[in-house]
N, CA, C and O atoms as a Tinker XYZ file with bonds, in Angstrom:
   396  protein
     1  N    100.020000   80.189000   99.167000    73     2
     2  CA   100.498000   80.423000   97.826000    64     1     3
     3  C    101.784000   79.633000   97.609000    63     2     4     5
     4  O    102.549000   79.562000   98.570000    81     3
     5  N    102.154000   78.967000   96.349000    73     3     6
     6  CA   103.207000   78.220000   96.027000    64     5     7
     7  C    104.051000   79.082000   95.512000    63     6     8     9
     8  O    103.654000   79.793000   94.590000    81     7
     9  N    105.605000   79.224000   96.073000    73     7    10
    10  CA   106.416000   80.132000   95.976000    64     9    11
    11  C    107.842000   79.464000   95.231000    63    10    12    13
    12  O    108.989000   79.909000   95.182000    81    11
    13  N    107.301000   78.335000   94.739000    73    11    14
    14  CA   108.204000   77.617000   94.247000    64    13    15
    15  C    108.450000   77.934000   92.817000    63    14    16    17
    16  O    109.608000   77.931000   92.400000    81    15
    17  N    107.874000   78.091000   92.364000    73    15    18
    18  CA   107.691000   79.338000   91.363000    64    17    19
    19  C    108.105000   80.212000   90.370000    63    18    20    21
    20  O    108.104000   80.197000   89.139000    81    19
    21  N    108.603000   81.285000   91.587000    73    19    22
    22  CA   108.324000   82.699000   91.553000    64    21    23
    23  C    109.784000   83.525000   91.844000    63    22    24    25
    24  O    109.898000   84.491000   92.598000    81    23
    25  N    111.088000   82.763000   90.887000    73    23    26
    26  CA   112.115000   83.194000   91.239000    64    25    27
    27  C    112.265000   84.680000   90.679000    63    26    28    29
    28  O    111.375000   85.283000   90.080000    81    27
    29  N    113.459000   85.141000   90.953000    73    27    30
    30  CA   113.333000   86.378000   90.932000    64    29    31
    31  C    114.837000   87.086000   90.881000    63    30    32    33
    32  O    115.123000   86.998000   92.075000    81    31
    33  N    115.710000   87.579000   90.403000    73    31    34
    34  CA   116.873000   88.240000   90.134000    64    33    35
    35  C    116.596000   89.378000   90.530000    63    34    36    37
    36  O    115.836000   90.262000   90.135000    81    35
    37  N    117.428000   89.245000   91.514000    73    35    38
    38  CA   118.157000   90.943000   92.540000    64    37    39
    39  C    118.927000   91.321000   91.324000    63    38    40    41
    40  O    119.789000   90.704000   90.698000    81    39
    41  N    118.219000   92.879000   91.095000    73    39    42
    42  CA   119.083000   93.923000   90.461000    64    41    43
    43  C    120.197000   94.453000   91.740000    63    42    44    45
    44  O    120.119000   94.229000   92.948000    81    43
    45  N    121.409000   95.358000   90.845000    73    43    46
    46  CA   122.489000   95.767000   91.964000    64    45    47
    47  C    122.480000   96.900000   91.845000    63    46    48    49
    48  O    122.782000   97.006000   90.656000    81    47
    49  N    122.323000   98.105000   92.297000    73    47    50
    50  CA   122.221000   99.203000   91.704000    64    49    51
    51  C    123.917000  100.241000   92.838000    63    50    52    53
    52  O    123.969000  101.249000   93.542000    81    51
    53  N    124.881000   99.252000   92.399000    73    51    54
    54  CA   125.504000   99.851000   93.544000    64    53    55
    55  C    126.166000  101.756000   92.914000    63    54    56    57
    56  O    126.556000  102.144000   91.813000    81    55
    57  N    126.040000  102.296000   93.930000    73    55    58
    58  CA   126.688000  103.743000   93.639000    64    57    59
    59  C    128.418000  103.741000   94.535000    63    58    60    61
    60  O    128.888000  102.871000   95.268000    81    59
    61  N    128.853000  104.705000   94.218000    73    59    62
    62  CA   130.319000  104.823000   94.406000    64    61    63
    63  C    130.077000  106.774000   95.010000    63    62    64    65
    64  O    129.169000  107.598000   94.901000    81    63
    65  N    131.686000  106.762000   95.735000    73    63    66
    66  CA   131.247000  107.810000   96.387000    64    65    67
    67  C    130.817000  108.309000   97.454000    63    66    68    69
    68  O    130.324000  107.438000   98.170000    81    67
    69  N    130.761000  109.869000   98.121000    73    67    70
    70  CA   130.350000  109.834000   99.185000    64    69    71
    71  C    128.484000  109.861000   99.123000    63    70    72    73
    72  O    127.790000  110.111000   98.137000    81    71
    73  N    128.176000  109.628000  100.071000    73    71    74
    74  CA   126.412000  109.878000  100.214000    64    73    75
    75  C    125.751000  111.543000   99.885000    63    74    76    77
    76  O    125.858000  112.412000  100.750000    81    75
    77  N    125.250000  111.755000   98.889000    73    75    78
    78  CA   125.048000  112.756000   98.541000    64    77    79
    79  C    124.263000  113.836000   99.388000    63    78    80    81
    80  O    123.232000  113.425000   99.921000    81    79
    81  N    124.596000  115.115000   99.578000    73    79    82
    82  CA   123.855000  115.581000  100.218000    64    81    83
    83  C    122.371000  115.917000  100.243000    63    82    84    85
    84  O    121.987000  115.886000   99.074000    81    83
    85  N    121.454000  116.198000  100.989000    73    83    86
    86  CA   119.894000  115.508000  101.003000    64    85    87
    87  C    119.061000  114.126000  101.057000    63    86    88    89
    88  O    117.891000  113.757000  101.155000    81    87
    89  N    120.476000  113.529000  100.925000    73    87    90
    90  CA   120.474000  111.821000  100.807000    64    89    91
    91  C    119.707000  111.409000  102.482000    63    90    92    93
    92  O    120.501000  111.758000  103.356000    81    91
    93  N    118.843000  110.988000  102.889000    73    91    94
    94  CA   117.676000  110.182000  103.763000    64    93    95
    95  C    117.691000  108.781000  103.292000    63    94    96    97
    96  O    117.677000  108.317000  102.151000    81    95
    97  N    117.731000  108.058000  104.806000    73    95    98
    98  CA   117.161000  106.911000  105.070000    64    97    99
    99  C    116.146000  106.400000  105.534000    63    98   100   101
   100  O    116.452000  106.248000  106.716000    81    99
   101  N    114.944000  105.958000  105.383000    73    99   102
   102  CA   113.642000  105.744000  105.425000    64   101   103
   103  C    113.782000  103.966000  105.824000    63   102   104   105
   104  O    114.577000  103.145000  105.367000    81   103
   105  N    112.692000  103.788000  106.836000    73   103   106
   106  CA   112.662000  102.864000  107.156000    64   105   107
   107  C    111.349000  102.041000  106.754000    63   106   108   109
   108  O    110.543000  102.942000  106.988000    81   107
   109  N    110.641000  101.083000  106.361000    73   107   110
   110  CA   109.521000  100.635000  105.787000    64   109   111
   111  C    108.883000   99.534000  106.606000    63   110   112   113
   112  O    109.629000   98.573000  106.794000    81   111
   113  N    107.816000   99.463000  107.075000    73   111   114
   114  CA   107.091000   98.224000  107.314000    64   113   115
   115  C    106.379000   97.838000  105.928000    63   114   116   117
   116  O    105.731000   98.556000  105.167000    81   115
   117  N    106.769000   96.210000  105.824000    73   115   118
   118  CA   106.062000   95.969000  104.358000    64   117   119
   119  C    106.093000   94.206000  104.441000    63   118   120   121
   120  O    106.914000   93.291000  104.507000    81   119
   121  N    104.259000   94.479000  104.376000    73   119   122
   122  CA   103.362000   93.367000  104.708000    64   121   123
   123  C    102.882000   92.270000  102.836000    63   122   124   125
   124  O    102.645000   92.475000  101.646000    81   123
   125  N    103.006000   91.199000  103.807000    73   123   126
   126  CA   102.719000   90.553000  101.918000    64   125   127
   127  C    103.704000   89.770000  101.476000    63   126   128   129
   128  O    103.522000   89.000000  100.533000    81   127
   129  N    104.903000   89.884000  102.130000    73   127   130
   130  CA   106.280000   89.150000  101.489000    64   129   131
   131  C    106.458000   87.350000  102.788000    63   130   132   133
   132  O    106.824000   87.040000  103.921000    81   131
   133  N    105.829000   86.675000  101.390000    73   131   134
   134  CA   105.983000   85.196000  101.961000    64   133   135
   135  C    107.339000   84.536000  101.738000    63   134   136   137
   136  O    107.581000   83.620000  102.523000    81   135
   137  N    108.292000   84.818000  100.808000    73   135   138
   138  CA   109.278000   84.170000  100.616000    64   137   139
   139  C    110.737000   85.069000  100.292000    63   138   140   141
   140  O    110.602000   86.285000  100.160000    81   139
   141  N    112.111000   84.477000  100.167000    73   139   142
   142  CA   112.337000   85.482000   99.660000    64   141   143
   143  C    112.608000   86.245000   98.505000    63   142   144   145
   144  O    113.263000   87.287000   98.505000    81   143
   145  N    111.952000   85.560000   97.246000    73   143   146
   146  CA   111.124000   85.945000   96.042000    64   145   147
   147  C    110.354000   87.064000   96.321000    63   146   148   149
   148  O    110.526000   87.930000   95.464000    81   147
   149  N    109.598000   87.369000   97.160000    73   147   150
   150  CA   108.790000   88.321000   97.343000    64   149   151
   151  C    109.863000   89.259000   97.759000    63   150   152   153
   152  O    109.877000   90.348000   97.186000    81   151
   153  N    111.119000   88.924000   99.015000    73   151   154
   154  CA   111.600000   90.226000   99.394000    64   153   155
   155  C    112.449000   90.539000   98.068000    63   154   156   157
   156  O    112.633000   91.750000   97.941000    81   155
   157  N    112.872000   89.953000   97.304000    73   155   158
   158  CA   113.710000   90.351000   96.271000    64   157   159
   159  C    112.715000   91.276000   95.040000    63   158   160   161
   160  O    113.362000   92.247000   94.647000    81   159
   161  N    111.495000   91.186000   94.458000    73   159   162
   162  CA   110.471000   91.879000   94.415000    64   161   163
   163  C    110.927000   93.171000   94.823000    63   162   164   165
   164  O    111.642000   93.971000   94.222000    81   163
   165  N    110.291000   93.248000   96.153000    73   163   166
   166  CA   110.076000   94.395000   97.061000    64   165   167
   167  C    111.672000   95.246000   96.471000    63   166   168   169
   168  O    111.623000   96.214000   95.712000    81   167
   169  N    112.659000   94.808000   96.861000    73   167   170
   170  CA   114.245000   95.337000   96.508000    64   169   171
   171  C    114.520000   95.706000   95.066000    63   170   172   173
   172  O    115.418000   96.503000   94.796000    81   171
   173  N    113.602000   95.024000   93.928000    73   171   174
   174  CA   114.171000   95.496000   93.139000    64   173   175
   175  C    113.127000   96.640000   92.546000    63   174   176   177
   176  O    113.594000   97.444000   91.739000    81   175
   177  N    111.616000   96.749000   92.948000    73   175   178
   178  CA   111.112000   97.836000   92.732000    64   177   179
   179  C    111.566000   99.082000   93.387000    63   178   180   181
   180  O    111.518000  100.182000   92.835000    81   179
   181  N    112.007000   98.872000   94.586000    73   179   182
   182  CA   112.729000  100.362000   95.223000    64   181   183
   183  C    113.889000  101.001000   94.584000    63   182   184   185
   184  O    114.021000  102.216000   94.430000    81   183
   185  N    115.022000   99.756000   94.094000    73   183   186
   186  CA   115.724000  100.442000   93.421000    64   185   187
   187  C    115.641000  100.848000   92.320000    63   186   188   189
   188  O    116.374000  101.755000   91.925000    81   187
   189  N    114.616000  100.204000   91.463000    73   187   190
   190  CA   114.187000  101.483000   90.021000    64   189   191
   191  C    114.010000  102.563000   90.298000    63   190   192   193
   192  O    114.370000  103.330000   89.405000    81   191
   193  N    113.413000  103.249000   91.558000    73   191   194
   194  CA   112.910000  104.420000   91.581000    64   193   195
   195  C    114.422000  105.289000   91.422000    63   194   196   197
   196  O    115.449000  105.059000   92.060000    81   195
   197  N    114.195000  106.435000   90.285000    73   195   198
   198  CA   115.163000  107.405000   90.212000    64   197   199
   199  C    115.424000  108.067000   91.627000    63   198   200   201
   200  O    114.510000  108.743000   92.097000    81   199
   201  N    116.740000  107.908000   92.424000    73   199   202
   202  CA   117.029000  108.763000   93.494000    64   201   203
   203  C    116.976000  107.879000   94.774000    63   202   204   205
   204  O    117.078000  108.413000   95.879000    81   203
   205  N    116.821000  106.559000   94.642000    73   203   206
   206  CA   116.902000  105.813000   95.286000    64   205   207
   207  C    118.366000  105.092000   95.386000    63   206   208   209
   208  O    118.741000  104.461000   94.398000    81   207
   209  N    119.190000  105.159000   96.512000    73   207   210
   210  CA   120.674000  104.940000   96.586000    64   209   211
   211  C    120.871000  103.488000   96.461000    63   210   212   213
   212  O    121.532000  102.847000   95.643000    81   211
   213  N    120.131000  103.105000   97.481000    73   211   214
   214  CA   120.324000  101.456000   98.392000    64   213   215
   215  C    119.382000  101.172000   99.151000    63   214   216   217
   216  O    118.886000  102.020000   99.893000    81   215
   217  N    118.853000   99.574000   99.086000    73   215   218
   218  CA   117.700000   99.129000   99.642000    64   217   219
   219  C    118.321000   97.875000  100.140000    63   218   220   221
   220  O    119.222000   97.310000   99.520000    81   219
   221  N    117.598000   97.233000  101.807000    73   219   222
   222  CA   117.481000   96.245000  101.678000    64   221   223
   223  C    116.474000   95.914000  102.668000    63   222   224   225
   224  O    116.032000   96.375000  103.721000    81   223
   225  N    116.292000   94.913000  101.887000    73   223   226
   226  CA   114.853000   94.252000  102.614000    64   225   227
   227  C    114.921000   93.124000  103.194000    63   226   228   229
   228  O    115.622000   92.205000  102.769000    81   227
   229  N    114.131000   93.050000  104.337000    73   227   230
   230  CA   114.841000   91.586000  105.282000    64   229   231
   231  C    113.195000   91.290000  105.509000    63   230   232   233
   232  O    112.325000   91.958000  106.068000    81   231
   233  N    113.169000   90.201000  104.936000    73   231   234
   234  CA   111.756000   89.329000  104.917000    64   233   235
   235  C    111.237000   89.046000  106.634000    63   234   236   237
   236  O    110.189000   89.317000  107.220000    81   235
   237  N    112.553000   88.359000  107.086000    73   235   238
   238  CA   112.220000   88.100000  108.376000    64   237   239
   239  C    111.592000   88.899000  109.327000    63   238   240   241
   240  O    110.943000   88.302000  110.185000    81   239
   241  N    111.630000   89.928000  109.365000    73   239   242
   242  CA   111.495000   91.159000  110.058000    64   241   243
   243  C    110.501000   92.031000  109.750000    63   242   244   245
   244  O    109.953000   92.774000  110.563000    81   243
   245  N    110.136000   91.916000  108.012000    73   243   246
   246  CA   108.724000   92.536000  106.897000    64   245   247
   247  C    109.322000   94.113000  107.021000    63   246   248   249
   248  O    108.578000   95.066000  106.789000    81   247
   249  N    110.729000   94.297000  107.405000    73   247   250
   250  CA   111.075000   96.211000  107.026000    64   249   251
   251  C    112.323000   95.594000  105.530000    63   250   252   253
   252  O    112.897000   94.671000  104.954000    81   251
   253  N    112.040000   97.014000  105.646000    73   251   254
   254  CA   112.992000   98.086000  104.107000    64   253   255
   255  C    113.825000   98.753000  104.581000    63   254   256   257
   256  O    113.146000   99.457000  105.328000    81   255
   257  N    115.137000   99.163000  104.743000    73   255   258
   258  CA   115.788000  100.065000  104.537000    64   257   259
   259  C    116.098000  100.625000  103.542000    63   258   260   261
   260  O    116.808000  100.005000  102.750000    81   259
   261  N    115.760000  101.733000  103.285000    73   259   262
   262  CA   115.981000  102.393000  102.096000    64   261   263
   263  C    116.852000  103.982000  102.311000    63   262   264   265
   264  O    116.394000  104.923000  102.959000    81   263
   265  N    118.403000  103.975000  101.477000    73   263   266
   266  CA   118.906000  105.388000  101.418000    64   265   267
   267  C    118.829000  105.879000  100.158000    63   266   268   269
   268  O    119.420000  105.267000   99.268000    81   267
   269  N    118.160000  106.953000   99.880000    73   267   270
   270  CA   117.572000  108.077000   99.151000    64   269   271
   271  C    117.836000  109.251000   98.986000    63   270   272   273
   272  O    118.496000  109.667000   99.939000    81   271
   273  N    117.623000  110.088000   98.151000    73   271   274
   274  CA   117.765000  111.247000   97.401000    64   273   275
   275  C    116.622000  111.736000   97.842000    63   274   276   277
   276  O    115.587000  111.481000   97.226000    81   275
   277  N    116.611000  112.425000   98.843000    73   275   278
   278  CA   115.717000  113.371000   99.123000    64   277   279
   279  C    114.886000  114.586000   98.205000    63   278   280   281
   280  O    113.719000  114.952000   98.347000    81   279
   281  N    115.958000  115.091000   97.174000    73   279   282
   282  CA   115.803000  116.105000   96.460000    64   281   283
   283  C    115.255000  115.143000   94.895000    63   282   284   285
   284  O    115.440000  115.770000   93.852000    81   283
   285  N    114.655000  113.787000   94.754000    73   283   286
   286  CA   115.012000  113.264000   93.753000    64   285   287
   287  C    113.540000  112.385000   93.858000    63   286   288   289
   288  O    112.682000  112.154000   93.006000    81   287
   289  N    113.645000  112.032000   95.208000    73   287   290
   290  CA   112.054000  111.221000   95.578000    64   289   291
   291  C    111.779000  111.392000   97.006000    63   290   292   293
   292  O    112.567000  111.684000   97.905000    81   291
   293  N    110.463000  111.148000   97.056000    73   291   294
   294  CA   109.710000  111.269000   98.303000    64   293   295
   295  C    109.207000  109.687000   99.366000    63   294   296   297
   296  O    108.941000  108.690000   98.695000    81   295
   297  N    109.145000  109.601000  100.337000    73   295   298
   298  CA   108.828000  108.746000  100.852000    64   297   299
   299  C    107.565000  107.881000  100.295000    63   298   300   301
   300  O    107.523000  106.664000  100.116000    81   299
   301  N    106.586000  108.816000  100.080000    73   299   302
   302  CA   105.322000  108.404000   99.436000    64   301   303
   303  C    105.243000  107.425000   98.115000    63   302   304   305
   304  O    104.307000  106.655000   97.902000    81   303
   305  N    106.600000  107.622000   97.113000    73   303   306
   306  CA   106.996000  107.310000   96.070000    64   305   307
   307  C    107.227000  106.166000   96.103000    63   306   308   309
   308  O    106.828000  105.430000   95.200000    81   307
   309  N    108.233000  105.508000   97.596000    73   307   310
   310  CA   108.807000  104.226000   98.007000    64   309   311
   311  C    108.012000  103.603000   98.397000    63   310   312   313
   312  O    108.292000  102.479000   97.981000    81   311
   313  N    106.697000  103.513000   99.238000    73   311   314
   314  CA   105.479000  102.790000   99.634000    64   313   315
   315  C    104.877000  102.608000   98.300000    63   314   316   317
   316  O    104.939000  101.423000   97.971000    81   315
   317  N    104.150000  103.584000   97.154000    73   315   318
   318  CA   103.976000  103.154000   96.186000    64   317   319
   319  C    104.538000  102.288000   95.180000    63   318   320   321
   320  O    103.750000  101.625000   94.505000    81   319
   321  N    105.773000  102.190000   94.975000    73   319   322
   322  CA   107.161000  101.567000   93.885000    64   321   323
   323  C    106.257000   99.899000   94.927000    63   322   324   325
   324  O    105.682000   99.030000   94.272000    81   323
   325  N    106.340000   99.821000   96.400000    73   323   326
   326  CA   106.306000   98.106000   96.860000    64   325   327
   327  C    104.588000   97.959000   96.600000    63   326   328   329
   328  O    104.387000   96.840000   96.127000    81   327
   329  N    103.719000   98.476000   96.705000    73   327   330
   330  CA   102.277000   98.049000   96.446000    64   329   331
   331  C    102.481000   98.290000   95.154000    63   330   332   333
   332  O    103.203000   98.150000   96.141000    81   331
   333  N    102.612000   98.472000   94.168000    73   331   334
   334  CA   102.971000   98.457000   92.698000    64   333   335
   335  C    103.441000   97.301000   92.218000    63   334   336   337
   336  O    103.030000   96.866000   91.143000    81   335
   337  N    104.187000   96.778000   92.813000    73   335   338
   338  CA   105.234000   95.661000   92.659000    64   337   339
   339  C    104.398000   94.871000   92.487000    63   338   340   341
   340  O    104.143000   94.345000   91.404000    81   339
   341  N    103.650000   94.598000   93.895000    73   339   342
   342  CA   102.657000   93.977000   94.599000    64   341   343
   343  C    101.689000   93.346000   93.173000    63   342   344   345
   344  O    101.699000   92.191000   92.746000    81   343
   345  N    100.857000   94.584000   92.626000    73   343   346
   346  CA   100.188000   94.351000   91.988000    64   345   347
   347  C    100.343000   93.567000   90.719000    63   346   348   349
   348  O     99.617000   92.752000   90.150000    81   347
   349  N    101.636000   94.126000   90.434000    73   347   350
   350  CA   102.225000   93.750000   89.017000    64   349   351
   351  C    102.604000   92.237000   88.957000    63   350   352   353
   352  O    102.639000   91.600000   87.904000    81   351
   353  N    102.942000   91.620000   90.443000    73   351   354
   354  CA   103.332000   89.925000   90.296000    64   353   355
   355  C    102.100000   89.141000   90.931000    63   354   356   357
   356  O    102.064000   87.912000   90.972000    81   355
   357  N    101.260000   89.832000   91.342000    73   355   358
   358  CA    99.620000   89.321000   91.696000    64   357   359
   359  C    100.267000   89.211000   93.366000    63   358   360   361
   360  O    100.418000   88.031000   93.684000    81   359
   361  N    100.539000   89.886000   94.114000    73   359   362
   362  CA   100.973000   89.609000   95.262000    64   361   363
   363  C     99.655000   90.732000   95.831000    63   362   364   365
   364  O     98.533000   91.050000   95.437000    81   363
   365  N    100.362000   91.001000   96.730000    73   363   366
   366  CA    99.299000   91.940000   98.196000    64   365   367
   367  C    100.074000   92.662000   99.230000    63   366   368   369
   368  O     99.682000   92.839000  100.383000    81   367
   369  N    101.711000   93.251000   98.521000    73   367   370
   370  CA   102.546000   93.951000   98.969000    64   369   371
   371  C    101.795000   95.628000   99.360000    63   370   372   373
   372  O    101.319000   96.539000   98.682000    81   371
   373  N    102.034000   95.369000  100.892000    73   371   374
   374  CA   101.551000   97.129000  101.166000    64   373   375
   375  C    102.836000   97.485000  102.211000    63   374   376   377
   376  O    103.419000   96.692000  102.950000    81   375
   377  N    103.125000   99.132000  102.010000    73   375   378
   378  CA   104.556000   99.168000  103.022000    64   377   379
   379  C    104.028000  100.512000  103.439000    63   378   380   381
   380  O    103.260000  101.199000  102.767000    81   379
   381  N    104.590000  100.856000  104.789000    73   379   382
   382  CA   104.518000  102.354000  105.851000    64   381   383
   383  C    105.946000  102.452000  106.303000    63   382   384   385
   384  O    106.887000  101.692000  106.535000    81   383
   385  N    105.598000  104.120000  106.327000    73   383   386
   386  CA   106.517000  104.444000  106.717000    64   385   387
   387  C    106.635000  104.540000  108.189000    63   386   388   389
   388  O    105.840000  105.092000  108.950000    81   387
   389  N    108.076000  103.741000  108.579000    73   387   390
   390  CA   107.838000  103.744000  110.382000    64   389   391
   391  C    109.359000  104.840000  110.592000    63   390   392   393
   392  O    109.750000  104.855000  111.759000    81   391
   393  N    109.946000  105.447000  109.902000    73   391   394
   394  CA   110.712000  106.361000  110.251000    64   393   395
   395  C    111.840000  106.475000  108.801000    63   394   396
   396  O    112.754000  107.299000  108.793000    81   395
């Protein structure tokens, strides 16, 4: 696929403050990301999700770190938000949870 393309603007979603309580970090395997257009993708669908703190995604490696609002979203939510993504830019983004 030609990725020359397919630029892409990182949203910032920075928060201030201490880490809220119920706040979880989830770790992601997430398959599909050829460039880093795709990991920026992947980063900025996680951080739309309401309750989602901070993401980052390291292409090299195909994980997510993601810190979260436990009381706000579910893990299940964050694998869906990157195969969503996936679909929406014609990609083939799928992510698991590895902790």
């Amino acid at each position: 696929m030609d990725h020359t393309n397919c630029h892409v603007d990182m949203i910032d979603k920075p928060f201030e403050g201490e880490v809220p309580e119920g706040a979880t970090q989830a770790q992601l395997a997430v398959s599909g990301m050829g460039c880093p257009n795709c990991a920026a993708r992947v980063h900025n669908a996680l951080l739309q999700l309401e309750g989602v703190l901070n993401a980052e995604v390291l292409l090299e490696s195909g994980t997510a770190l993601v810190l979260y609002n436990s009381q706000k979203v579910e893990p299940h939510a964050l694998m869906q938000a990157v195969e969503l993504m996936g679909i929406q830019s014609n990609h083939n983004y799928q992510a698991q949870l590895i902790s």
